[in-house]
C-alpha positions, -999 to 999 in steps of 0.1 A, spaced: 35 44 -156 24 72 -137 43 100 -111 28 121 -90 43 157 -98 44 168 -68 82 179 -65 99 183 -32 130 203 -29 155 212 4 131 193 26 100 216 15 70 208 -6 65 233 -36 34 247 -8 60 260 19 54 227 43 80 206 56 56 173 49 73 141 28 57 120 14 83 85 13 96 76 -22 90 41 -22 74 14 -45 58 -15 -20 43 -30 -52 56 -39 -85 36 -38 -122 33 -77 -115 18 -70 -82 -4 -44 -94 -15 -70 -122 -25 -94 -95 -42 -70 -79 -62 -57 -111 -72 -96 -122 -83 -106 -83 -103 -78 -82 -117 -69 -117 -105 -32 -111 -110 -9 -152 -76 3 -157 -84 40 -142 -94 23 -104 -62 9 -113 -42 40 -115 -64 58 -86 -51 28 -64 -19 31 -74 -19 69 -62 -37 60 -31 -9 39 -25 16 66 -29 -1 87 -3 -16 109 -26 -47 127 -15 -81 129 -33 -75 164 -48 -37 151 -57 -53 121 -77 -76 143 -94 -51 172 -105 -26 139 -114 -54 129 -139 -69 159 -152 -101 142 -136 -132 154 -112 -124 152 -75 -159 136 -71 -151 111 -97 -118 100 -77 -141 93 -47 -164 73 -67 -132 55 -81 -122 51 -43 -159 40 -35 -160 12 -63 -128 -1 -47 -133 1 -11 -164 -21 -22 -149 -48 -42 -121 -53 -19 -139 -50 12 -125 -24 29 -132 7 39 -104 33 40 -74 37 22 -50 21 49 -71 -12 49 -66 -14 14 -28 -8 12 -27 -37 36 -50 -58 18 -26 -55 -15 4 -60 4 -11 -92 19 -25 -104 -15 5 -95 -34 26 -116 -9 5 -142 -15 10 -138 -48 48 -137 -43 47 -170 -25 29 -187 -50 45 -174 -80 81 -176 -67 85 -135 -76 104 -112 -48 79 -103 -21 62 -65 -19 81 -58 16 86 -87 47 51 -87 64 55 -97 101 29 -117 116 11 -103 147 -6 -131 157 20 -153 161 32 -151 197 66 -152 206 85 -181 214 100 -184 248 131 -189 258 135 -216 286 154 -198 315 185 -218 327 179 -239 361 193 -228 391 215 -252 413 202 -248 446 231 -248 472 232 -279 495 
């Protein structure tokens, strides 16, 4: 598994800035595996998605895996283009979605409640007035 080391201490990053990135995991390794079959990601897009999905920037990733910062976005560009998206907050949603599927289907815990916007909301009836006689 990998972690970003990029430490945070006090409330400031290690450059002086009062930025924090959330410590939270919104996928599991069984969600990640879903997502690596579906999509035919090579392990490496698989571990670039993962610290896309952590917030980590471009130059983050690369320094994370002693790689190019041009071979990152060509990691980034191969995925945008399989999944069919085309930043990096479409395709955070698009693994939350699929690994919810996933989690439906499967009977595993869900990656975090997704609430559907499309749904409208139900009304309430309003009680009837009694009209005086």
């Amino acid at each position: 598994m990998l972690h970003a080391q990029h430490y945070i201490t006090d409330g400031f990053k290690e450059d002086g800035s009062v930025f924090e990135r959330p410590r939270i995991a919104l996928l599991n390794e069984q969600h990640w595996l879903h997502v690596q079959r579906r999509y035919h990601m090579s392990p490496r897009e698989l571990q670039v998605a993962k610290l896309v999905c952590q917030g980590l920037n471009n130059e983050e990733i690369a320094s994370d895996l002693n790689i190019r910062h041009g071979t990152v976005k060509t990691h980034i560009r191969n995925i945008y283009r399989r999944i069919r998206v085309k930043n990096k907050i479409a395709m955070l949603l698009k693994f939350i979605s699929d690994a919810s599927k996933f989690s439906a289907k499967s009977g595993t815990l869900p990656p975090i409640p997704i609430i559907e916007t499309e749904k409208t909301a139900k009304k309430t009836p309003t009680p009837s007035k009694t009209q005086p006689k």
